[in-house]
Structure formats: structure tokens, C-alpha cells
C-alpha positions as CSV (number, residue, x, y, z in Angstrom):
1,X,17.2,24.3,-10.7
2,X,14.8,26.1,-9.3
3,X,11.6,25.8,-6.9
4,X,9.0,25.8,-9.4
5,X,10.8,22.6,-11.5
6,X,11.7,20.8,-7.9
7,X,8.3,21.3,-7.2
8,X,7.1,20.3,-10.2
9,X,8.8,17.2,-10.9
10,X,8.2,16.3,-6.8
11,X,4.7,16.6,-7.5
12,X,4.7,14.3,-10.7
13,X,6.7,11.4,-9.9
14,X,5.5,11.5,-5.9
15,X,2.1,10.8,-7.4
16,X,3.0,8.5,-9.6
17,X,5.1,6.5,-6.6
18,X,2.6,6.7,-4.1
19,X,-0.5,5.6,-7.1
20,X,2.2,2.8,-7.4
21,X,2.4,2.1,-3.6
22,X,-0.9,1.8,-3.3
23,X,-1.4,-0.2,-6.3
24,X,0.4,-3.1,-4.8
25,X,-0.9,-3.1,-1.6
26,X,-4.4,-3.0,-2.5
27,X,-3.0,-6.1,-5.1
28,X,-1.1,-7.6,-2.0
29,X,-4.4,-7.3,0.2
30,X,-6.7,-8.9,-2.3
31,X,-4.7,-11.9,-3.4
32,X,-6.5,-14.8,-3.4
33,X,-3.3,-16.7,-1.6
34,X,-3.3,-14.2,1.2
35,X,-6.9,-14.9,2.8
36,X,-6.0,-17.6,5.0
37,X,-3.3,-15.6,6.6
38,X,-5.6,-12.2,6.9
39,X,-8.7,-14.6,8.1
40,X,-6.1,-16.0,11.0
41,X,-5.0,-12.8,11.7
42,X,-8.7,-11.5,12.0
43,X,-9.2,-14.3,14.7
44,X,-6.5,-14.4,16.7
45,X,-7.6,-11.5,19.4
46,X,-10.5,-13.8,20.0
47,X,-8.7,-16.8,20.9
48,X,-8.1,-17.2,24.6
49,X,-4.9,-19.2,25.3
């Protein structure tokens, strides 16, 4: 193998992995089941305890 087809196929499926990655967490971030944990989470440095 050289550098050129390491780099190559690095290149390819790295994309592909991190389109992937980000896929799902943009999926994860947007689910509809999800806002009432994000909307607490958004509060809770403004509550005083």
C-alpha cells in the first residue's frame, strides 16, 4: 500500500463517517422526543437552589 491509496481511501470513508456522525446528531438534536430534556437543560443555570 502506498501513501497515495491510504490517503485516498482515509479521505473517502473519513467523509463519509464524519457526514454520518453528523447526520445523527443533528437527527438526535432535533427529535421531537428530546425537547423536554434540551428545554430543562436550557433552564437549569437559571434556577437558584
Amino acid at each position: 500500500m502506498t501513501y497515495q491509496t491510504v490517503s485516498a481511501f482515509a479521505q473517502t470513508y473519513g467523509l463519509a463517517a464524519l457526514f454520518i456522525m453528523f447526520t445523527v446528531a443533528v437527527t438526535y438534536a432535533l427529535w421531537p422526543g428530546n425537547r423536554a430534556k434540551f428545554d430543562r437543560a436550557a433552564k437549569t443555570p437559571l434556577e437558584e437552589d
